[in-house]
N, C-alpha and C positions, 0 to 999 in steps of 0.2 A: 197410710202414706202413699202407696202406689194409686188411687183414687183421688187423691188429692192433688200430687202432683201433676197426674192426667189431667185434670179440670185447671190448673195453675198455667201449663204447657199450652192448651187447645183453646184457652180464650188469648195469650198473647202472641202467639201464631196464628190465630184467628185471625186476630184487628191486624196481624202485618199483612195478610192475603189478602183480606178483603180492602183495605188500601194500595197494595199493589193493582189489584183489579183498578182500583179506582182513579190513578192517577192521571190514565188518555180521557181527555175532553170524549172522544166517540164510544167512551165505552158506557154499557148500561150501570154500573155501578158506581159513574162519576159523582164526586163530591169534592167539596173545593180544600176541603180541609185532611184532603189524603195525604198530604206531603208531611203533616205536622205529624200523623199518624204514624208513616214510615220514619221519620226521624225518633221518635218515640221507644219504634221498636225494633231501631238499627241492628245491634247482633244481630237478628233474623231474618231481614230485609234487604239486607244489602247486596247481597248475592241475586237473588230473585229483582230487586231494583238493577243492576248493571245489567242482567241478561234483557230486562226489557227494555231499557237504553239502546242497549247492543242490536239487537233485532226487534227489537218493537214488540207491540203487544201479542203476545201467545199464551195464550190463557190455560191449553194444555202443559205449558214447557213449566211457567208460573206456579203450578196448582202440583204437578210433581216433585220441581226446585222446596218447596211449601211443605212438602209430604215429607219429605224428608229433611228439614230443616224440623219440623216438629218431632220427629224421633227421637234425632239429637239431642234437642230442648228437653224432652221428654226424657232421657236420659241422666244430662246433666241437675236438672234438677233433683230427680230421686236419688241419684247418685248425695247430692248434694242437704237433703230432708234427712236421710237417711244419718248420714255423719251427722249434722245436728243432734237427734236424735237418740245416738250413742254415746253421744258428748258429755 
């Protein structure tokens, strides 16, 4: 469960970071369909979206905000597999 959940958590915090990366036209990770991406994977994004609003792109501030939005994820799900589970 706890390997699963890992690989559940780190592919959809994944695709939120790497669409936040992608959102600014100057960045190298631009793609047109990052927005659809961020809305997608809102719970995890949206914090990490206002901060880059807020002050523009910071790709260390982003990839932090990310890191630990993934633990959480990371948590609640096992949390979450886990009660399944039992059930």
């Amino acid at each position: 469960m706890r390997i699963k959940s890992f690989l559940y958590s780190l592919i959809y915090v994944g695709i939120a970071t790497i669409s936040l990366l992608g959102i600014y036209p100057s960045s190298p990770l631009f793609f047109e369909w990052s927005y659809i991406a961020v809305l997608l994977t809102f719970p995890v994004s949206v914090l990490g979206f206002a901060l880059s609003y807020a002050m523009g792109i910071s790709y260390a501030l982003i990839l932090l905000l990310q890191l630990i939005m993934f633990f959480i994820c990371w948590f609640i799900t096992y949390r979450v597999m886990m009660k399944r589970k039992n059930s």
